[in-house]
VEXPARO-785690 format. One record per residue (C-alpha): x, y, z; residue in three letters. Coordinates in pm, whole numbers, plus 50000, padded with zeros to 5 digits. Each point is the difference from the previous one (the first is absolute). Example, Ala and Ser with C-alpha at 12.3 -4.5 7.8 and 13.67 -1.06 7.14 Angstrom:
512304955050780ALA;501375034449934SER;
//
This chain:
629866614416857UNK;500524999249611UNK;503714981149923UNK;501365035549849UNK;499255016850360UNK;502224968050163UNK;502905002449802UNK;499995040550034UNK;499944993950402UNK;502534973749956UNK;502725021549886UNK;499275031650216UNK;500294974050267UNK;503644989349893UNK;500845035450004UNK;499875011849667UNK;498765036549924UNK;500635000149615UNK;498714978549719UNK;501735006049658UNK;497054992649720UNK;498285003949672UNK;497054996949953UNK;497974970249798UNK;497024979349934UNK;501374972250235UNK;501165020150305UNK;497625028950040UNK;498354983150306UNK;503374997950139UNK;500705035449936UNK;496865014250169UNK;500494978650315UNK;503065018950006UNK;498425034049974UNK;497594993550282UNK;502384979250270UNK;501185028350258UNK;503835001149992UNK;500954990549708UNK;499545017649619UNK;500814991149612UNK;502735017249787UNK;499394997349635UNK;503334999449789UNK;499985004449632UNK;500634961649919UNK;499944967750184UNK;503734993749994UNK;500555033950167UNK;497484984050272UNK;501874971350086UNK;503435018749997UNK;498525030450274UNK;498544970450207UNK;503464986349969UNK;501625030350102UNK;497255008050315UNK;501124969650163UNK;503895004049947UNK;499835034950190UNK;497114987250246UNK;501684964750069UNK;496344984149996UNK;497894986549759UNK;499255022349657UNK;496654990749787UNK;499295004949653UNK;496574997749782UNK;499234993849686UNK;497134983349809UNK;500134966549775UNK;502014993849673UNK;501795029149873UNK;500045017350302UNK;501614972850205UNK;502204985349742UNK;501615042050033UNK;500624999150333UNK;502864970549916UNK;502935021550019UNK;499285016550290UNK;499274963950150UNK;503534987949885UNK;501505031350192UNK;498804987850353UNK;500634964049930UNK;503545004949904UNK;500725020950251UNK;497464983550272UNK;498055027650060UNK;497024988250205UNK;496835011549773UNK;496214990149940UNK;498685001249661UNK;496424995449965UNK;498394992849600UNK;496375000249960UNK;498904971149780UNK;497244992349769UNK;496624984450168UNK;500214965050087UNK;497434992949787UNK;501895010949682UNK;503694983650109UNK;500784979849676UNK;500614967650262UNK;501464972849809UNK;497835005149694UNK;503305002449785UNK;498935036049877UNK;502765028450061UNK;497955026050161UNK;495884994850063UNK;499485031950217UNK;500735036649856UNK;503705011250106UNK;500614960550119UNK;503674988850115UNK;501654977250216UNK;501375023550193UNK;501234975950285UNK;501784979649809UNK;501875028049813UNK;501195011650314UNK;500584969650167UNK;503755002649955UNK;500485033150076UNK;497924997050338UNK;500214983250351UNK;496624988949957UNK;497195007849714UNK;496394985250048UNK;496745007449884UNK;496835002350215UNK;497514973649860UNK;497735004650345UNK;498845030550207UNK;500394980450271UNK;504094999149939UNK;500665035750074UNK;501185005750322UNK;502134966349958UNK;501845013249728UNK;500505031050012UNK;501864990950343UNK;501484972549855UNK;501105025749744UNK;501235028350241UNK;501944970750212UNK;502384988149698UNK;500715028049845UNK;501205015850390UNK;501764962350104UNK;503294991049935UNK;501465018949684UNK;497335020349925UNK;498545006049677UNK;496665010249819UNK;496924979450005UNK;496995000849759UNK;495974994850111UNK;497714995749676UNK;496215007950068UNK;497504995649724UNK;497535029749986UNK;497224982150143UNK;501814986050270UNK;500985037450067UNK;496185005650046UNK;498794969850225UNK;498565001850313UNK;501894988750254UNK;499514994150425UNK;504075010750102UNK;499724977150301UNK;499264971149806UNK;502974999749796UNK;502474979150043UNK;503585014950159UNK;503244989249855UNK;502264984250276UNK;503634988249898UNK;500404963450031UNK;502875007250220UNK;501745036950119UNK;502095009649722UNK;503605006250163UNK;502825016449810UNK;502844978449974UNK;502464997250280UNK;503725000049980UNK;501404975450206UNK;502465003550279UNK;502944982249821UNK;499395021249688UNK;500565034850232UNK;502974983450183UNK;501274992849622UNK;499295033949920UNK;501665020550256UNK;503064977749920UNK;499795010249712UNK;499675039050105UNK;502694994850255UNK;502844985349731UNK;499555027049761UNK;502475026549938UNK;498175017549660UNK;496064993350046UNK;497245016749838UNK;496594997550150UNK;497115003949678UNK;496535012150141UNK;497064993449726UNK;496525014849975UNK;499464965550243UNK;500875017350289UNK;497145029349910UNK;497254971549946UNK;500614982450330UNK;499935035450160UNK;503524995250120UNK;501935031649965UNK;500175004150406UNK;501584965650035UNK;502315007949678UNK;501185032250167UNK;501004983750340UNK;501984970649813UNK;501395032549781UNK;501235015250304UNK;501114967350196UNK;502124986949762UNK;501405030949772UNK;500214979749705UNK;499915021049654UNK;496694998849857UNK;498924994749621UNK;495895007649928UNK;498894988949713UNK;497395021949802UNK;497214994250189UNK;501415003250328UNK;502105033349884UNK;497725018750281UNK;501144979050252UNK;503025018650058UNK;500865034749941UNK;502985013449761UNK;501435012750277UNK;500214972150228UNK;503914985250068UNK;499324966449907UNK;497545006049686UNK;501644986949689UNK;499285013049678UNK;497544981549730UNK;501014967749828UNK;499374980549768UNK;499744997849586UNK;499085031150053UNK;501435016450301UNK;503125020650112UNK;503544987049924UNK;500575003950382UNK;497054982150104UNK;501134971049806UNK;503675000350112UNK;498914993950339UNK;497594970049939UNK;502464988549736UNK;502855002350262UNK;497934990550270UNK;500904962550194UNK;496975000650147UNK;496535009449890UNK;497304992350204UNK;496485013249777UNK;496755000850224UNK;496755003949819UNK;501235002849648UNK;499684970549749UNK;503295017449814UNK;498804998049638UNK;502035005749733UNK;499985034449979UNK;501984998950338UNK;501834967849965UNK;500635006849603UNK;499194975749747UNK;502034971450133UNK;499524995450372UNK;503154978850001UNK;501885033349985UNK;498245014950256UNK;502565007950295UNK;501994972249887UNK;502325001850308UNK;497345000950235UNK;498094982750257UNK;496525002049949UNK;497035000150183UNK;496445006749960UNK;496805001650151UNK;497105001149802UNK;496084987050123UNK;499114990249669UNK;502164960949980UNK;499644999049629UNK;502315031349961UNK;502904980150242UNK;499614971149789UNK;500495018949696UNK;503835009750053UNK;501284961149966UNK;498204996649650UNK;501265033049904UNK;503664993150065UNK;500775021050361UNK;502034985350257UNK;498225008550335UNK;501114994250340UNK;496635006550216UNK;496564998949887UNK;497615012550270UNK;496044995749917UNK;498675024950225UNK;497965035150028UNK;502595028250000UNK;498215012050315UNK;500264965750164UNK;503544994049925UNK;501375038750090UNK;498124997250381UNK;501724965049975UNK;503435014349971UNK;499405031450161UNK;499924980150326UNK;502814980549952UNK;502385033549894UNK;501795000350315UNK;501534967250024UNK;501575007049604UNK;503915011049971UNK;500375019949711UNK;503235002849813UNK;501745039049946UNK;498895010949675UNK;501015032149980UNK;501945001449737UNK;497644983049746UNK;497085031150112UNK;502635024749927UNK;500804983449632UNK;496125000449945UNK;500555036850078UNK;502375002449773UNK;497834985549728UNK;497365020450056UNK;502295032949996UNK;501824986749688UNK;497194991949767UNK;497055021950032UNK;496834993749828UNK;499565044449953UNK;503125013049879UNK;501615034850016UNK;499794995749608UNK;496174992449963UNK;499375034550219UNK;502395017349679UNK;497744988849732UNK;497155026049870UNK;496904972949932UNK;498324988450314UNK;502544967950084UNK;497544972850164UNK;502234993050269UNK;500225035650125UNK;496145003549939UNK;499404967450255UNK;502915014150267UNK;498685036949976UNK;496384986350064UNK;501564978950299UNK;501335030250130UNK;496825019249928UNK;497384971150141UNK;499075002550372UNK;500074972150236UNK;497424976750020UNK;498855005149611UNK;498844973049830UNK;501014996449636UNK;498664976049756UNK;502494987049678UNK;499094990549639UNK;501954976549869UNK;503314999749737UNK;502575025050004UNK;498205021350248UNK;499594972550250UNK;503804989849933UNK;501385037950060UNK;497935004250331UNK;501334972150162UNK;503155002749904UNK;500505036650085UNK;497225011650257UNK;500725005150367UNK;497294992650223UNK;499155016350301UNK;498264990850285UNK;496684989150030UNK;499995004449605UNK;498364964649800UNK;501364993649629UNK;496944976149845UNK;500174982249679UNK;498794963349863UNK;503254990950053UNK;499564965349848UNK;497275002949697UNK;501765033649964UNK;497255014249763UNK;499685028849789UNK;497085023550113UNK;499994988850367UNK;501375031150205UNK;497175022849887UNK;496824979950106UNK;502434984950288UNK;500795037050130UNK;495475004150009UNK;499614967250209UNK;502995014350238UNK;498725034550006UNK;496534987550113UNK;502244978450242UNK;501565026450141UNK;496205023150041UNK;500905016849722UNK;503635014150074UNK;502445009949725UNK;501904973049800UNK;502685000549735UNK;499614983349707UNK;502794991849773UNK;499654987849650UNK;500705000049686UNK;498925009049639UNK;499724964449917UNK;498374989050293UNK;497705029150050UNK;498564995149704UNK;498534962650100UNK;497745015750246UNK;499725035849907UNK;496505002050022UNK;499915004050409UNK;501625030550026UNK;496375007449946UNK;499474984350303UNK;502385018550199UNK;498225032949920UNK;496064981950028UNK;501134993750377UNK;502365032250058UNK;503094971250072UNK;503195023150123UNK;502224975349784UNK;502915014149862UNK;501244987949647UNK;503564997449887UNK;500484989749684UNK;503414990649825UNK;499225006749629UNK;502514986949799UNK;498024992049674UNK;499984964650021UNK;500394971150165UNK;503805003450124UNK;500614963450187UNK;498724983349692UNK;502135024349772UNK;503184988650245UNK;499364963850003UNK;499645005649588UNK;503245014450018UNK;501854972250157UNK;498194970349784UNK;498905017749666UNK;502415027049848UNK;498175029550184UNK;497104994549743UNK;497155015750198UNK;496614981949896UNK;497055006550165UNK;501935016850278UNK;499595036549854UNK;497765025749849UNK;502154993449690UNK;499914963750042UNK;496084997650009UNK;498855015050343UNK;497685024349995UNK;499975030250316UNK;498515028750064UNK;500415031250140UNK;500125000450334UNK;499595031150157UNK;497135003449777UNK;497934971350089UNK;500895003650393UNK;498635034949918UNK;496794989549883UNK;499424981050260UNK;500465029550228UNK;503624994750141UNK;502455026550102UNK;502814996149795UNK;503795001450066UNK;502264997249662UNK;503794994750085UNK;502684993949748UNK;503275009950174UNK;502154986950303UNK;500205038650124UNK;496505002450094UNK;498984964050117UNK;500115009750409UNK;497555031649955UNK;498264982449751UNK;499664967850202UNK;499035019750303UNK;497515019449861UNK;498494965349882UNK;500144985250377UNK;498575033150159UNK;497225005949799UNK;496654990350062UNK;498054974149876UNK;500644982649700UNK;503025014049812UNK;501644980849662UNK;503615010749893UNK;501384987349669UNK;504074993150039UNK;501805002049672UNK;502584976049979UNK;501814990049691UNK;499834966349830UNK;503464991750003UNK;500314997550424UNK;500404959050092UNK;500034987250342UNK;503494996050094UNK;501204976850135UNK;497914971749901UNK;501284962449944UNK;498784988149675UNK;497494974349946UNK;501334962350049UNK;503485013050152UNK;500964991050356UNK;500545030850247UNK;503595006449974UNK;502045005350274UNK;502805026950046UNK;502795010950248UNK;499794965550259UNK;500905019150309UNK;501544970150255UNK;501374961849919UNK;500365004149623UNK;501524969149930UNK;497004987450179UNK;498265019649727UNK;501654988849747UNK;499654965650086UNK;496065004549941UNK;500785015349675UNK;498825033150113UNK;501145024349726UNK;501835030950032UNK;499435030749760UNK;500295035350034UNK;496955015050129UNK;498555016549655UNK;500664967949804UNK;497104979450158UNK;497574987149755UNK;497805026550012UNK;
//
């Protein structure tokens, strides 16, 4: 069997029916293994970075393993971004390089490149990878491609990268000769420990204003079932941060709206308020905590389960006080509890779901005034297409103000999934993410939301939508520029717009005339009168439709803390001398430092 044919049968084996490639001198034989192995097929994006982003995306809709090829130098060094997407968020992903013949590897002659298209590919990717290596011997397949497959699924998963010269690709080899990989010991996920739950449901039990904080955690360790009996056990109000937001739908009682830098004032009165948070599977970076974790709930008891022990250990250096640091899978820690629920006595917090409530009724993220204005208003264009959106759709978010306004103001449903690299949060993601998903889902619609800035960085595969008839449905928020940028230039730099707009260097097109060309239906909306017809007609239609939202420059996301400002803290509900004590301010609600 020829090397090529292995590593095809190797990932049909592990499940995978998609490879995202491009073609090139160094991973051709890779590519026609592919063609030929029963069960499994190529998809050819428009760039390599596109690749590594839809492989990223198959296996956050699939929950298994994604895989991504590309061929030496150029074509590997592209697929970075796409690569820092799954680590950050520890999506579980192979990425396979081709490499230049061993007998043209520069070795430690001291020249930079002896072989045509010649890079170091592992060690480039070395820190942005559970494990990198390059195959230097045939016989070292099948031991590390498993090796592979077992980090990047163990413990907080992550993407993994296998580098095979080309001809190593096109060896001979006897499969049941080579040697298997066998883990020096069974990899267990770490275990909390019976003192740490009997210190946590003290916790739980003492509280009289808790907040439980779901992260996208729970989703990896495949732990929404054990989430939704502790839910329901304990009837605790429950935060989600962004990439949990599906957890949950809007219309649950104990959902609690967005927080963060950049979520809803209500969301963040109840963390703020909170005298308890206990945050499973979310490593609360600063665009939940705020720039100063020290402010973070400062009049509450804290604790947090995470299975990576470098993100516990982080909070001392960084200035939060914890109470309870649990290293443990969510999944392992929730059955944990979940059998101990009974024995807990909870205290009567009634009154502190009702002044949640209250917040949420008070401060809307969609006003009565936004629905007055002419112009499409983003936040009625992301509730109207909540409204509009069936259960169980999957959208797909580009990053910047249109990520910001979703989350803030959609209302998910059901069954629906809201995907976006929530941590490497890059531009251009959501359209080659939303082809991976759609091939993840055998080719069922998917919503894609983006923007004009963001759009742009991976335009080109809306030709690939329409090569493979993809029923992907486009959304995007044109508002000439790059609007988070623009806000964050209004807060530091006098509102002096460089590189940020068409006037301040950026260069767009026209929209609806390239989608056109590439043989989209196109949808053209400019007005808040006829967003749910025109959203609807978007959703309904077949195939691959592209609608071009006008929205002016001037909308901001609001609320939004600003950069290097602590998340401010408004209304204390109960014990406000306690409050004051921890030097918890109190301001009227639209005089936050937003």
């Amino acid at each position: 069997m020829k090397l090529s044919d292995y590593v095809a049968h190797f990932l049909a084996k592990e499940g995978i029916r998609h490879v995202f490639t491009i073609s090139g001198g160094a991973s051709l034989h890779l590519i026609h293994s592919i063609e030929s192995m029963p069960g499994i097929d190529y998809v050819c994006p428009q760039h390599e970075q596109a690749a590594s982003m839809a492989a990223d995306a198959y296996s956050r809709v699939t929950g298994k393993l994604g895989a991504a090829i590309s061929t030496s130098g150029p074509g590997a060094t592209n697929m970075i971004t796409g690569i820092c997407c799954a680590y950050y968020d520890s999506v579980p992903v192979l990425y396979i390089t081709g490499q230049v013949a061993t007998f043209r590897d520069k070795k430690d002659s001291g020249v930079r490149q002896m072989g045509f298209q010649e890079t170091d590919t592992v060690e480039i990717c070395k820190p942005i990878t559970k494990y990198a290596v390059k195959i230097t011997s045939a016989a070292r397949i099948r031991f590390e491609l498993e090796k592979a497959v077992h980090i990047a699924k163990s413990q907080r998963s992550g993407p993994v990268l296998v580098d095979i010269p080309d001809d190593i690709q096109r060896t001979e080899i006897d499969p049941d000769q080579l040697e298997p990989f066998v883990p020096d010991r069974k990899t267990e996920s770490p275990l909390a420990q019976g003192e740490e739950i009997d210190k946590l449901l003290e916790l739980l039990s003492a509280s009289k204003r808790p907040v439980v904080i779901l992260g996208w955690g729970v989703r990896l360790s495949k732990a929404e079932a054990e989430a939704q009996k502790f839910i329901d056990s304990i009837d605790f109000p429950v935060a989600l941060t962004w990439g949990a937001t599906d957890i949950l739908p809007f219309d649950h009682p104990l959902t609690v709206s967005s927080f963060g830098t950049h979520g809803t004032r209500s969301g963040n009165f109840a963390v703020q308020n909170a005298d308890l948070i206990f945050a499973i599977g979310t490593r609360l970076d600063t665009h939940e905590a705020g720039s100063s974790l020290s402010s973070f709930a400062r009049g509450a008891k804290k604790i947090i389960a995470d299975v990576d022990l470098n993100e516990l250990n982080k909070f001392k250096k960084m200035g939060m006080k914890t109470d309870l640091l649990i290293h443990s899978d969510a999944g392992i820690l929730l059955r944990a509890i979940n059998r101990k629920m009974e024995q807990v006595r909870l205290q009567d917090i009634s009154d502190w779901k009702v002044r949640i409530v209250e917040w949420e009724k008070k401060y809307p993220i969609c006003r009565a005034e936004h629905y007055k204005e002419k112009e499409v208003n983003p936040y009625v264009f992301v509730e109207t297409l909540s409204k509009e959106s069936k259960e169980k759709d999957t959208f797909f978010v580009d990053t910047g103000c249109s990520l910001a306004w979703v989350m803030q103001a959609f209302k998910c449903k059901p069954g629906q999934r809201l995907f976006h690299d929530f941590n490497n949060t890059s531009m251009g993601y959501a359209l080659p993410a939303s082809i991976g998903a759609c091939y993840a889902l055998n080719k069922k619609p998917v919503i894609c939301i983006s923007g004009d800035g963001s759009l742009q960085m991976n335009i080109q595969e809306l030709a690939t939508i329409i090569r493979h008839e993809l029923p992907i449905k486009i959304f995007l928020l044109n508002n000439s520029g790059y609007g988070m940028i623009q806000q964050t230039q209004d807060q530091w730099l006098g509102s002096k717009y460089l590189a940020s707009t068409v006037v301040g260097g950026l260069a767009f097109p026209d929209f609806l005339k390239v989608a056109r060309a590439y043989g989209y239906k196109t949808i053209d909306v400019s007005t808040n009168e006829f967003l749910p017809e025109k959203i609807s007609e978007v959703l309904n239609s077949p195939g691959p439709v592209f609608c071009n939202v006008r929205i002016s420059s001037e909308h901001r996301v609001i609320p939004q803390v600003k950069f290097g400002s602590p998340i401010e803290d408004s209304e204390p509900f109960l014990d406000k001398e306690e409050f004051k004590k921890d030097m918890i301010v109190e301001l009227d609600a639209g005089s936050l430092k937003r």
